[in-house]
KETOR-715503 format. One record per residue (C-alpha): residue number from 1; y, x, z. Coordinates in Angstrom, 3 decimals, m for minus. Layout:
N
NODE  resi         Y         X         Z
NODE   NUM         Y         X         Z
...
//
This chain:
95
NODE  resi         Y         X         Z
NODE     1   161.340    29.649    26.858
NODE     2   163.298    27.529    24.315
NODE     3   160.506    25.188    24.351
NODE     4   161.497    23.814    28.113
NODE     5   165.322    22.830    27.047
NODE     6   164.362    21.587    23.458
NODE     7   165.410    18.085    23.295
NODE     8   162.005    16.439    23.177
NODE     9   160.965    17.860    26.700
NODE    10   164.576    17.189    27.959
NODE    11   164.020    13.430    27.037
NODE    12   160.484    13.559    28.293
NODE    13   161.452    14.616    32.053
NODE    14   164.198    11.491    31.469
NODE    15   161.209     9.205    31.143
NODE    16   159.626    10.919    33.850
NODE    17   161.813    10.823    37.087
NODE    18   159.378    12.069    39.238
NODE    19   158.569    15.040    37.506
NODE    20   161.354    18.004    38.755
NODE    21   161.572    21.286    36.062
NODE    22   161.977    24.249    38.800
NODE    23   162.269    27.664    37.065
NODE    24   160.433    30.466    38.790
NODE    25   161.806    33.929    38.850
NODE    26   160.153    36.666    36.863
NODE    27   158.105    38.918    38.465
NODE    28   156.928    35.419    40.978
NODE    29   153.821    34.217    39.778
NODE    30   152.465    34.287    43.043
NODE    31   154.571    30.754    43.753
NODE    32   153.190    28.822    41.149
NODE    33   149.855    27.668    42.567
NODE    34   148.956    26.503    39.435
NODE    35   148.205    30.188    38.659
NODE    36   145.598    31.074    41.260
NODE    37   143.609    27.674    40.386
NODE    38   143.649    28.660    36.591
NODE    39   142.156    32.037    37.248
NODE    40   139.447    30.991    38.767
NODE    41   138.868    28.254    35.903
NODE    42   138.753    30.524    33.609
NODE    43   136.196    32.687    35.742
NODE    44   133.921    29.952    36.216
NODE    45   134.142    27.806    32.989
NODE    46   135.360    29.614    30.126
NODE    47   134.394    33.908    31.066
NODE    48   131.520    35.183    28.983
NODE    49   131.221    31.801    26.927
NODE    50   131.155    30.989    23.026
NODE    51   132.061    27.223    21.953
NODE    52   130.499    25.147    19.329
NODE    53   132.263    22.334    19.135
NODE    54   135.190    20.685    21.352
NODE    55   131.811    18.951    23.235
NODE    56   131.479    22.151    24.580
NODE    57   134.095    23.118    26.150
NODE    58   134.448    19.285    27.544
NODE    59   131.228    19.780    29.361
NODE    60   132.279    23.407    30.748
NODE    61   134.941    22.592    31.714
NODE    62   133.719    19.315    33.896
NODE    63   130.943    21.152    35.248
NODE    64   133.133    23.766    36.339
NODE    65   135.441    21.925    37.650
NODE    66   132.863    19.812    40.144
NODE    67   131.426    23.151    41.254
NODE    68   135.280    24.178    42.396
NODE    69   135.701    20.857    44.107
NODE    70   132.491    20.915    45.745
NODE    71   133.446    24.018    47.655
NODE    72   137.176    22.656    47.646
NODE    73   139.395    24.175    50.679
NODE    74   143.014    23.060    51.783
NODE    75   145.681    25.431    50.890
NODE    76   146.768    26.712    54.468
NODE    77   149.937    29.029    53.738
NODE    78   150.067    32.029    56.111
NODE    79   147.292    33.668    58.062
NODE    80   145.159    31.866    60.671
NODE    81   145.390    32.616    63.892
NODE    82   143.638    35.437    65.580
NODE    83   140.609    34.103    68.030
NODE    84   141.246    34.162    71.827
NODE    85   139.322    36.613    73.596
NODE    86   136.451    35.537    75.942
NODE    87   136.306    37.694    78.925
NODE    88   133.252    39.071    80.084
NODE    89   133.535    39.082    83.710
NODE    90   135.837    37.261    85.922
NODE    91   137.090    39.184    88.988
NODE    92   138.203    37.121    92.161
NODE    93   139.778    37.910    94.881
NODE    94   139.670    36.464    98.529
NODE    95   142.675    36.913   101.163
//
Protein backbone atom coordinates (compact mmCIF):
# COMPACT_ATOMS: atom_id res chain seq x y z
CA UNK A 1 0.00 0.00 0.00
CA UNK A 2 1.28 3.58 -0.59
CA UNK A 3 0.34 4.31 2.86
CA UNK A 4 3.50 2.11 4.35
CA UNK A 5 6.31 4.20 2.23
CA UNK A 6 4.51 7.66 2.59
CA UNK A 7 6.89 9.85 4.30
CA UNK A 8 5.09 10.23 7.61
CA UNK A 9 5.29 6.37 8.40
CA UNK A 10 8.89 6.33 6.92
CA UNK A 11 9.84 9.01 9.61
CA UNK A 12 7.74 7.28 12.20
CA UNK A 13 9.72 3.78 12.01
CA UNK A 14 12.98 6.42 12.23
CA UNK A 15 11.70 7.38 15.65
CA UNK A 16 10.98 3.95 16.33
CA UNK A 17 14.16 1.71 15.99
CA UNK A 18 12.77 -1.16 17.37
CA UNK A 19 9.93 -1.46 15.29
CA UNK A 20 11.16 -3.59 11.82
CA UNK A 21 8.49 -3.09 8.55
CA UNK A 22 8.66 -6.86 7.08
CA UNK A 23 6.43 -7.20 3.97
CA UNK A 24 4.53 -10.45 3.75
CA UNK A 25 3.92 -12.11 0.47
CA UNK A 26 0.45 -12.23 -0.99
CA UNK A 27 -1.40 -15.12 -0.73
CA UNK A 28 0.58 -15.53 3.25
CA UNK A 29 -1.71 -14.44 5.72
CA UNK A 30 -1.22 -17.42 7.57
CA UNK A 31 2.37 -15.74 8.89
CA UNK A 32 1.05 -12.80 10.31
CA UNK A 33 -0.21 -13.94 13.72
CA UNK A 34 -1.79 -10.89 14.13
CA UNK A 35 -4.47 -12.35 11.81
CA UNK A 36 -5.61 -15.44 13.69
CA UNK A 37 -5.87 -13.25 17.07
CA UNK A 38 -8.09 -10.63 15.17
CA UNK A 39 -10.51 -13.24 13.99
CA UNK A 40 -11.31 -14.42 16.95
CA UNK A 41 -11.77 -10.69 18.33
CA UNK A 42 -14.02 -10.03 16.11
CA UNK A 43 -15.95 -13.40 16.92
CA UNK A 44 -16.11 -12.73 20.44
CA UNK A 45 -16.43 -8.88 20.79
CA UNK A 46 -17.73 -7.26 17.84
CA UNK A 47 -20.07 -10.51 15.77
CA UNK A 48 -23.79 -9.98 16.09
CA UNK A 49 -23.35 -6.52 18.00
CA UNK A 50 -24.84 -2.88 17.39
CA UNK A 51 -22.87 0.19 19.08
CA UNK A 52 -24.26 3.19 20.72
CA UNK A 53 -21.70 5.17 21.47
CA UNK A 54 -17.70 4.73 21.42
CA UNK A 55 -18.49 3.51 25.40
CA UNK A 56 -19.64 0.63 23.81
CA UNK A 57 -17.43 -0.73 21.94
CA UNK A 58 -14.67 0.24 24.81
CA UNK A 59 -16.45 -2.10 27.12
CA UNK A 60 -16.76 -5.00 24.35
CA UNK A 61 -13.94 -4.89 23.50
CA UNK A 62 -12.25 -5.15 27.25
CA UNK A 63 -14.56 -7.74 28.19
CA UNK A 64 -13.67 -9.66 25.30
CA UNK A 65 -10.46 -9.35 25.49
CA UNK A 66 -10.20 -10.73 29.41
CA UNK A 67 -12.34 -13.69 28.37
CA UNK A 68 -9.44 -14.50 25.52
CA UNK A 69 -6.73 -14.07 28.09
CA UNK A 70 -8.37 -16.02 30.64
CA UNK A 71 -8.26 -19.09 28.46
CA UNK A 72 -4.84 -17.69 26.99
CA UNK A 73 -2.50 -20.62 25.45
CA UNK A 74 1.24 -20.30 24.23
CA UNK A 75 1.66 -20.36 20.58
CA UNK A 76 3.54 -23.81 20.10
CA UNK A 77 4.44 -23.88 16.21
CA UNK A 78 4.21 -27.43 14.78
CA UNK A 79 2.28 -30.41 16.05
CA UNK A 80 2.78 -31.97 19.50
CA UNK A 81 4.10 -34.99 19.83
CA UNK A 82 2.24 -38.21 19.53
CA UNK A 83 1.78 -40.05 23.18
CA UNK A 84 4.01 -43.11 23.92
CA UNK A 85 2.24 -46.22 24.01
CA UNK A 86 1.72 -48.09 27.35
CA UNK A 87 1.98 -51.73 26.87
CA UNK A 88 -0.41 -53.97 28.25
CA UNK A 89 1.50 -56.92 29.20
CA UNK A 90 5.12 -57.36 29.67
CA UNK A 91 6.56 -60.70 28.48
CA UNK A 92 9.87 -62.02 30.19
CA UNK A 93 11.93 -64.42 29.47
CA UNK A 94 14.25 -66.67 31.69
CA UNK A 95 17.50 -68.56 30.26
Amino acid sequence: MSSHNSLSTRTWLEDHPRIHHAFIPVGACWLNLQEGWWRIFRKAALAGRSFANPDDIEHATALATSQLNSRANPWIWGRPAPPTRRLRRRYVYTV
